[in-house]
Every structure is written in structure tokens, then in C-alpha cells.
C-alpha positions in Angstrom: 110.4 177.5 -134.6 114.0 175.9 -133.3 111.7 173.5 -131.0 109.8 172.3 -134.0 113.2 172.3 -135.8 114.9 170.2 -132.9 111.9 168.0 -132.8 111.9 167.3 -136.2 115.5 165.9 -136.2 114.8 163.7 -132.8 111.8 162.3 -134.4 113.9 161.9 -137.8 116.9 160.4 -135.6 114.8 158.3 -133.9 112.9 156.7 -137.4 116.1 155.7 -138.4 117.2 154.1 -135.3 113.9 152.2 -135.7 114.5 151.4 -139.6 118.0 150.3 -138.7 116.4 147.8 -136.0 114.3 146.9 -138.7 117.2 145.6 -140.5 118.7 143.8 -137.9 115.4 141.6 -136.8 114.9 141.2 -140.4 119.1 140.1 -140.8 118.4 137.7 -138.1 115.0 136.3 -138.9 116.9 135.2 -142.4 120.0 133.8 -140.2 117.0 131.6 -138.3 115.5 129.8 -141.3 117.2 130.2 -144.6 121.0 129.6 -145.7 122.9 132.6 -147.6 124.2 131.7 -151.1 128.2 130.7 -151.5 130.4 133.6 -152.7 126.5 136.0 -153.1 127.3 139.4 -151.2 124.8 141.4 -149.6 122.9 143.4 -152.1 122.8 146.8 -150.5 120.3 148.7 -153.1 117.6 146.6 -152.0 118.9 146.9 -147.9 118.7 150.8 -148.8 115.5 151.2 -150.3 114.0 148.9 -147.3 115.6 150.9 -145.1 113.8 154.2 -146.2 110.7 152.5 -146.8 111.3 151.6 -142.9 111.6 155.6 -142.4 108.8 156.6 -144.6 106.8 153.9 -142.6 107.4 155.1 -139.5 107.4 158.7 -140.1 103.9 158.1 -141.4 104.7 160.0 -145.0 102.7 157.4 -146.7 99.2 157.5 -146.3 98.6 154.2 -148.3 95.8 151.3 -147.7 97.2 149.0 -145.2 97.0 146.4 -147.8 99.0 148.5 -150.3 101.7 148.7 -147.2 102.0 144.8 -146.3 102.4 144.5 -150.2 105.1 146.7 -150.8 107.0 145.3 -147.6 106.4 142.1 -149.1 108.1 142.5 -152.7 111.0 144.7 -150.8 111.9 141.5 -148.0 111.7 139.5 -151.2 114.2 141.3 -153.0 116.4 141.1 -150.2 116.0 137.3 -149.6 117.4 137.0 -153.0 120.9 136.3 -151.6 119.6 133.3 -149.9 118.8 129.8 -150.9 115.3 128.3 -151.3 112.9 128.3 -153.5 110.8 131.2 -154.6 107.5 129.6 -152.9 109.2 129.0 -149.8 110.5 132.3 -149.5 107.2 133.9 -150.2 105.7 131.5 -147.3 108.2 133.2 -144.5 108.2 136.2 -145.7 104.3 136.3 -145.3 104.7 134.9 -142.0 107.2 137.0 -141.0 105.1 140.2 -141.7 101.9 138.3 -140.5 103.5 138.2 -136.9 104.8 141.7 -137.0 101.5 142.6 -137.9 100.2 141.2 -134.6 103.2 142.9 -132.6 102.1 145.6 -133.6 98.1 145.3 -132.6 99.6 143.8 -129.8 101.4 147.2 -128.6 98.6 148.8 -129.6 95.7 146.6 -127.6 98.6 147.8 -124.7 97.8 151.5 -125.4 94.5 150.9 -125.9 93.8 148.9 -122.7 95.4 152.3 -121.2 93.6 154.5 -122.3 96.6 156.3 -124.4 95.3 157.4 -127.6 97.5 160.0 -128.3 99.5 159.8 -131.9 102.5 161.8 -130.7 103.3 158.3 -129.5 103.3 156.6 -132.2 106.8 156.0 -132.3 107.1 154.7 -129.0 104.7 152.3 -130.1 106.4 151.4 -133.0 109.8 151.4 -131.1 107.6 148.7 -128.6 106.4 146.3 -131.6 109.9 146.3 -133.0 111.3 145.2 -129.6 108.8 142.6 -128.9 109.5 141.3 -132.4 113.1 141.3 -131.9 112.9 139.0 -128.7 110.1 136.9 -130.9 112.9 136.1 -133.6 115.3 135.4 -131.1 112.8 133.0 -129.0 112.7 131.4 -133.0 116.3 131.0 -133.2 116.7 129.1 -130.0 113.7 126.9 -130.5 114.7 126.5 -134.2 118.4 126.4 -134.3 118.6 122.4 -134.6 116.3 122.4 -137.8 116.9 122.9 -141.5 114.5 124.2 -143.9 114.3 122.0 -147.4 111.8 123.0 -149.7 108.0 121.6 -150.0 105.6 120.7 -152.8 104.3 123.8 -154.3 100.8 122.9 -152.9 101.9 123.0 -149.1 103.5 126.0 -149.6 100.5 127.9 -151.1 98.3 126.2 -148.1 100.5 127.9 -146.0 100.1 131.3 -147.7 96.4 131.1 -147.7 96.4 130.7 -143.9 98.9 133.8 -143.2 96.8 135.9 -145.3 93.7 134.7 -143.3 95.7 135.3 -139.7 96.1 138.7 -140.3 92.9 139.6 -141.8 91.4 138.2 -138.4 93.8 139.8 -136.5 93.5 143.4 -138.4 89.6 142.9 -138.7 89.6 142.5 -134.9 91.8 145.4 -133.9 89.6 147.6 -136.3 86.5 146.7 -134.8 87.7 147.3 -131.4 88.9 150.9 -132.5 85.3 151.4 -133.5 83.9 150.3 -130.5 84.2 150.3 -126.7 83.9 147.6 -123.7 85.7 145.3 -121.6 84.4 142.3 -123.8 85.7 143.7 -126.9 88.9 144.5 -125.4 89.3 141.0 -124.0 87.8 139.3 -127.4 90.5 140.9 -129.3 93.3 139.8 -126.9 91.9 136.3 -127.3 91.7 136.4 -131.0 95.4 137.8 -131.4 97.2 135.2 -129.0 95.3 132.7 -130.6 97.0 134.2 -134.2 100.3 134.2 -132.8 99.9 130.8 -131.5 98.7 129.2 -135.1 101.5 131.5 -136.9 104.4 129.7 -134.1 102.7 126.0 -135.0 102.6 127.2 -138.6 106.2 127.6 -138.2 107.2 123.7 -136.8 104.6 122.5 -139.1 106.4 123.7 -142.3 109.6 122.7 -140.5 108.6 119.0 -139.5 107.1 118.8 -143.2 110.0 119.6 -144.8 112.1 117.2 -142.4 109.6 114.1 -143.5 109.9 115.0 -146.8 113.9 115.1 -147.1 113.5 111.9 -144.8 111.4 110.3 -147.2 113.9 111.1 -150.1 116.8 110.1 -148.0 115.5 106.3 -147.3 114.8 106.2 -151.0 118.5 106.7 -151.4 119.4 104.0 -148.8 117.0 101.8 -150.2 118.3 102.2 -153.3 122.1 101.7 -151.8 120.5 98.7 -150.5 119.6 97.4 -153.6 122.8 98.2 -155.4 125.0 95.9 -152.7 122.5 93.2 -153.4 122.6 93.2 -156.8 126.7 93.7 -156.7 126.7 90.3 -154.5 124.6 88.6 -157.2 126.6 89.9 -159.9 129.5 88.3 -158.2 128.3 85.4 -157.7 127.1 85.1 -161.1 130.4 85.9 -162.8 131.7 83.7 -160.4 129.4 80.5 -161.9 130.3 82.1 -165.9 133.9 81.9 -164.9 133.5 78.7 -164.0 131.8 77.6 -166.9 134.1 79.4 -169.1 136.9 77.5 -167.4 135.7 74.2 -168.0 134.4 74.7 -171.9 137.9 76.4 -172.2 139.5 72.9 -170.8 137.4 70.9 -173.0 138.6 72.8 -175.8 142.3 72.6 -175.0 141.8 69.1 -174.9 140.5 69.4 -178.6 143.3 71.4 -179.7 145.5 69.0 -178.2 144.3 65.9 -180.3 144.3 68.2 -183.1 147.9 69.5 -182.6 149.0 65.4 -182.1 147.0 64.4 -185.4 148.6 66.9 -187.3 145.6 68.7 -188.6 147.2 72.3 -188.7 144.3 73.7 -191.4 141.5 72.7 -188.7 143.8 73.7 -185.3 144.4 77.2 -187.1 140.5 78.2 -187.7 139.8 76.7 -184.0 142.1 79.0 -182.8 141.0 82.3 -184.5 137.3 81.1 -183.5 138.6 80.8 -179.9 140.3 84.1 -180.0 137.2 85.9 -181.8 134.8 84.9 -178.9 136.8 86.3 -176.0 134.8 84.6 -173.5 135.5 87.1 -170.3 134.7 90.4 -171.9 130.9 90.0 -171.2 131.7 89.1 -167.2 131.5 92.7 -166.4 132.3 96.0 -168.1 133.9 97.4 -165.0 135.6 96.0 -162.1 137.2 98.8 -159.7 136.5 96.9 -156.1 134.7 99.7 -155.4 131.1 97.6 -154.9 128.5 100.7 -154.8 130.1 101.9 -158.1 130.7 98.1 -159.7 127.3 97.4 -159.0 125.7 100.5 -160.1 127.5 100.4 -163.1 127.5 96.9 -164.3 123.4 97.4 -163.3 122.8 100.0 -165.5 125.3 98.3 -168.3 122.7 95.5 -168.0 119.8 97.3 -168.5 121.1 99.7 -171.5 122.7 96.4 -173.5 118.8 94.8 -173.0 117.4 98.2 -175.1 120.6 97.8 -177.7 122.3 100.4 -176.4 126.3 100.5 -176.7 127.8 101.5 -173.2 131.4 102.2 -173.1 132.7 103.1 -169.5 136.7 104.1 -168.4 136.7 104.4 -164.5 139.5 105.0 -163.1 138.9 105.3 -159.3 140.2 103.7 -156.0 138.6 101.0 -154.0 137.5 104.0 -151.3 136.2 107.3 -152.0 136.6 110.2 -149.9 132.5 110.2 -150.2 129.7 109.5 -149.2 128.2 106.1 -150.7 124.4 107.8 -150.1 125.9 110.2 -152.6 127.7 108.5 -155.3 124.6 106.5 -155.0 122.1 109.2 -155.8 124.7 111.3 -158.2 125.7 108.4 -160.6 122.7 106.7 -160.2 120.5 109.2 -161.2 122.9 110.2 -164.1 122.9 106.8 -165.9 118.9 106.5 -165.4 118.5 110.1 -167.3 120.6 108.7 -169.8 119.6 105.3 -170.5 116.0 106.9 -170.2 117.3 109.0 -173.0 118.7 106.8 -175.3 115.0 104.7 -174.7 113.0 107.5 -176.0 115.3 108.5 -178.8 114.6 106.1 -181.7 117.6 106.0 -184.0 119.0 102.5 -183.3 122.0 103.1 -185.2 122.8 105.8 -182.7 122.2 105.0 -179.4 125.3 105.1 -177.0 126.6 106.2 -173.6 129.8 106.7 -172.4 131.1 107.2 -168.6 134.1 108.5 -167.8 135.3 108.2 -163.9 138.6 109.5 -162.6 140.8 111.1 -159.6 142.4 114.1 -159.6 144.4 115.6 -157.1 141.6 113.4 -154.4 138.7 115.0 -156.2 136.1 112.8 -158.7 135.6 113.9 -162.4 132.5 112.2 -163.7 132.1 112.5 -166.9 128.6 111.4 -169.2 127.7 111.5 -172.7 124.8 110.1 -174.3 122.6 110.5 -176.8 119.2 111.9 -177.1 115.8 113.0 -178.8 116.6 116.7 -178.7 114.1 117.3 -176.4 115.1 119.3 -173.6 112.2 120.6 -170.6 113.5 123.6 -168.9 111.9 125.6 -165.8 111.3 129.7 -165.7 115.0 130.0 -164.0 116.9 127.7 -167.0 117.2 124.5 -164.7 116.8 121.2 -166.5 113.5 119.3 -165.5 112.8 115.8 -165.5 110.7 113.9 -168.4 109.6 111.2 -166.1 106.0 111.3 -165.2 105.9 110.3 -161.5 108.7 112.9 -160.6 108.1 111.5 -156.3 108.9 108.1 -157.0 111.9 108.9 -159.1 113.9 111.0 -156.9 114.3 114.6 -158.3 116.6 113.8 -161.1 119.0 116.4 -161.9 118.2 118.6 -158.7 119.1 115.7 -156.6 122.2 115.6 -158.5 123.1 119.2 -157.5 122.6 119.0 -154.0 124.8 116.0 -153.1 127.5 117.8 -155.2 127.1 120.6 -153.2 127.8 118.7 -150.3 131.0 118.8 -151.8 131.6 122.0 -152.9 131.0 120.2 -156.1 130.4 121.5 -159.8 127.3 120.4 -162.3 127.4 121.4 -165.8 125.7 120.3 -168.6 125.8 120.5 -172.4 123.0 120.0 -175.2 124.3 119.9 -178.3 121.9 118.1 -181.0 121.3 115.1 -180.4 124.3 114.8 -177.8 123.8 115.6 -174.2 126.9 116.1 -171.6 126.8 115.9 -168.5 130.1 117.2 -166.0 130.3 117.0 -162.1 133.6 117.1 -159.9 133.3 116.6 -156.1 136.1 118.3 -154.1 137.1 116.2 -151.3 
């Protein structure tokens, strides 16, 4: 009776020693591939209920369909990668692949036993002690060969590519291993060690192939930032020049028309000098040179662009900056933030159809060395949101357009930075602040 006692507690010790590994491979395989959240603490519920699930697992008190098994792993790992960023597809695409190569661990230790000839279940947790091991120096191996890559999120239809090919790894792999339970031979035996390093080959290029995906993609969306930095110092040099000609134009009417007031001043005609004078006055040649001029040229020309194109469509644009020649920022990223502000609101003011109403205003200033942008515009009413609140863009060809508000976010967070925003009516605010 003791020895069954005592053998209960070692085996009991030794399931949580195992579930505790668990939760280190698991820590580390997040560390390898996914960022945690600013100022989000560990949520230990979830870590505790994996953690006895890792017990329960092991100790075989759940006599559940394999299937059942992956799928309850699956939701538990999910609730746990909740304290990292990502998006939810992305998550769900390593977390899949994550249990697809323990999986083969697993029917890797137990093709070992097999190959053998030890078929006895008292060591089943030896065997599971073996998989976790081998998995252990397989997320390791990961975070060496991985540590100089990012993960940034993929169209939706990548990652669910990428699901449908985990799933149909490990039903090879599992198919195989069951077969060769059924069965006997040195063929079979061989065949099923061919079939699972093939697997874990496919589910290691799997991994580079979503990681050199994802790099193309932020690539891609990075030159069409520069590009349109580019753009902007073009069209601030022709902007110069151009106010350069109007001055000069406005210089020499204003010359001729001294000249006139002159010979009116010398005639005597104070009636006709008077109203020439107030005409002059009203006119105020140079206000329509520019409607901001800080010597900062990515901001001028971005600006003075986007004034352009919202006084074509009749909309008022009033603008305060208040900022220093140099910024403590990125170009790339003033670039993308203020751009893509001013399009969503010029865009806005173009689809809303009171003409009475339309306006922006854009207020830029420094604080203590960090940048307060603020924008106001007006707008339909119609706001798209997603499933988790987030605004979405109304644009039809979302990849040629950047990703509007989200792009917004991220080069803020660059900073440390702070995006709010504020629908109220017809008005729609939008705040950021960069930290420097």
C-alpha cells in the first residue's frame, strides 16, 4: 500500500515537473516570435489552468479523442497569447504550428520506443519527459535561427493557407504513427520515419516562409512611405519655386501700382487714391502663397499639398503649426502619421455633402520636445468599425492606400506615442502626441 502511495506522489511530482517544463518551452517559444504588450502583466489564471491541463495530460486522467486534446490545448495557448501583440490570425497560425511540431516530437519519441521494441506504458512519462526535451532544444534551435527577424502581420488569406497546411502535417504525421501501431515491418517503420522528418522539415520552412512573407510585406509598405517622402520633397521644391515666381509677380504688379498711387497722390485725387487703397488692402496679395511656412520641408510640403487639394473640393483649411525646423523624428513617420491623417480627412469632408460645412483644422505644436497633433474635420457620420472597436478605412483599395489609421498607430508607437479619437456628429477628432 505505501509503495503504491510513494509511487503515486513520484509520478505526481514528476507530471508537474513536466507541466512546469511545459510552461517554460511554451514562455520561450512566445519570447521567439511574438512581442509582449506595454504595461500587460502575465495573466496567471490562464498559466494555471494550462498548467493542470499539462498534469491532467500527462497523468493520462483524460481519456478524450486526440482531436478533442489538440483543441483544448489550442484555445488554452490562445488565452495565454493574449498578453502579446499580433493579430488574432497570426496567433492562431503559431499556435497551430507550435502544437503541430510537438505533435511530431512526440511520434518521434515514440517511433524511438517503437524501433526498440519498448511497449510498455509504465513509461509513458519518460516518453513524455523525452518529447518535452527534444522540443525544448527545437525552440531554442528557433530562437537562434530566428532571433534577427520580426513578425508583422499577413493578409488574412496567407494566414489561413498556413492553417490549412498545419492541420494537414499533423494528420499525416498522426495517420502514419497510427498505422504503424497497427502494423509491423521494417518498411513501415522506416516509411513513418520518412514521413515525420519530412513534416518537421515543411513545419521549419513553414516557419521562414511566414517570416520572409511578413518582411516583403512591411518592405513593401515601407517603400510606399519613402516613395511617398519622395514625392512630398518634390512637390515642396516646386511649391517653392512657384511662390518664388507669384512673389515675383506680386512684386512687380505691386510696383506698378505704387507708381499709380503716386500720380494719383501728385494730382490730388484723394477720393480715387482712398478706394485704391482699401482695394489694395482687401486683396492681400501674399496670403494665398502658402498657408504654412515652418522650414520644416516634409511638413511645409505635406501640408501646403493637402491645403491644395482640400481648397480644389471647397473645403476651408485652417492650420496653426507651431513646430521647429527639426524634429526629434523620423521623417518616414511624420510622413505616414500626418499624411495619412489629412487624406482621411479631406476624404471625409469629399464624401460629406453639406457645402456650407466642410472644414479642417490642424493644430501642430511642441511641448516639453514632444509633438501634439491635433485634427478636426468634418464628416458624413459614418463611422466603419472592426469586431475589437478599431476604426477601419472607407477606401476601397485598402493595399494601395497604406493602412490608414493602423499605420497611424504604429509609427506612434515607435514613439511611445498616443492615438485617440473622437466622433461626435458630424465632427471627427483626431489626437496623437509622440514622446521624444
Amino acid at each position: 500500500m505505501s509503495k503504491c502511495i510513494l509511487s503515486l506522489i513520484g509520478s505526481s511530482i514528476m507530471a508537474a515537473l513536466m507541466a512546469t517544463l511545459s510552461l517554460w518551452i511554451l514562455k520561450e517559444y512566445f519570447q521567439t516570435f511574438f512581442k509582449k504588450k506595454e504595461g500587460k502583466k502575465n495573466f496567471y489564471p490562464f498559466w494555471g489552468i494550462y498548467f493542470v491541463w499539462q498534469i491532467c495530460t500527462i497523468q493520462q486522467l483524460v481519456n478524450w479523442p486526440v482531436y478533442m486534446r489538440i483543441l483544448v490545448n489550442i484555445i488554452l495557448i490562445f488565452c495565454i497569447s493574449t498578453i502579446n501583440e499580433g493579430s488574432i490570425l497570426r496567433k492562431i497560425t503559431f499556435i497551430i504550428l507550435y502544437n503541430s511540431t510537438w505533435m511530431m516530437m512526440e511520434f518521434l519519441t515514440g517511433y524511438i520506443f517503437i524501433t526498440f521494441g519498448i511497449f510498455n506504458h509504465s513509461i509513458d512519462l519518460l516518453g513524455s519527459l523525452v518529447s518535452k526535451v527534444l522540443l525544448l532544444i527545437l525552440v531554442k534551435g528557433l530562437q537562434v535561427f530566428f532571433e534577427q527577424d520580426s513578425v508583422h502581420g499577413l493578409p488574412q488569406r496567407y494566414s489561413i493557407v498556413f492553417i490549412l497546411i498545419l492541420n494537414g502535417s499533423m494528420y499525416v504525421v498522426y495517420d502514419s504513427f497510427m498505422m504503424r501501431c497497427h502494423s509491423g515491418g521494417d518498411i513501415n517503420i522506416f516509411s513513418s520515419f520518412m514521413t515525420l522528418f519530412v513534416m518537421l522539415i515543411i513545419n521549419f520552412l513553414i516557419f521562414k516562409l511566414y517570416l520572409h512573407l511578413s518582411e516583403n510585406l512591411e518592405l513593401k509598405r515601407n517603400n510606399l512611405v519613402f516613395e511617398q517622402a519622395i514625392d512630398l520633397y518634390d512637390i515642396h521644391i516646386k511649391e517653392k519655386e512657384n511662390s518664388a515666381k507669384e512673389f515675383r509677380r506680386i512684386r512687380h504688379d505691386l510696383k506698378n501700382q505704387l507708381i499709380y498711387l503716386k500720380e494719383l497722390l501728385k494730382e490730388g485725387k484723394y477720393n480715387e487714391l482712398y478706394e485704391c487703397l482699401v482695394k489694395l488692402i482687401a486683396e492681400e496679395p501674399f496670403n494665398n502663397l502658402l498657408i504654412v511656412n515652418t522650414d520644416n520641408s516634409v511638413i511645409d510640403a505635406l501640408v501646403n499639398y493637402k491645403y491644395s487639394w482640400a481648397k480644389s473640393h471647397g473645403i476651408e483649411f485652417y492650420a496653426k503649426l507651431d513646430v521647429p525646423t527639426v524634429l526629434p523624428f523620423a521623417s518616414s513617420d511624420i510622413c505616414v502619421i500626418l499624411g495619412n491623417a489629412l487624406d482621411n480627412a479631406v476624404e471625409a469632408n469629399i464624401r460629406f455633402r453639406w457645402k456650407n460645412k466642410h472644414y479642417i483644422k490642424l493644430l501642430m505644436r511642441m511641448e516639453d520636445k514632444n509633438l501634439i497633433i491635433l485634427v478636426e474635420n468634418t464628416f458624413n457620420g459614418d463611422v466603419k468599425k472592426s469586431k475589437q472597436g478599431k476604426l477601419l478605412s472607407m477606401k476601397e483599395d485598402i493595399d494601395n492606400h497604406g493602412i490608414g489609421m493602423e499605420s497611424i498607430r504604429k509609427a506612434a508607437e515607435k514613439y511611445h506615442g498616443y492615438v485617440a479619437t473622437e466622433c461626435e456628429k458630424n465632427l471627427f477628432k483626431l489626437r496623437i502626441i509622440l514622446y521624444s
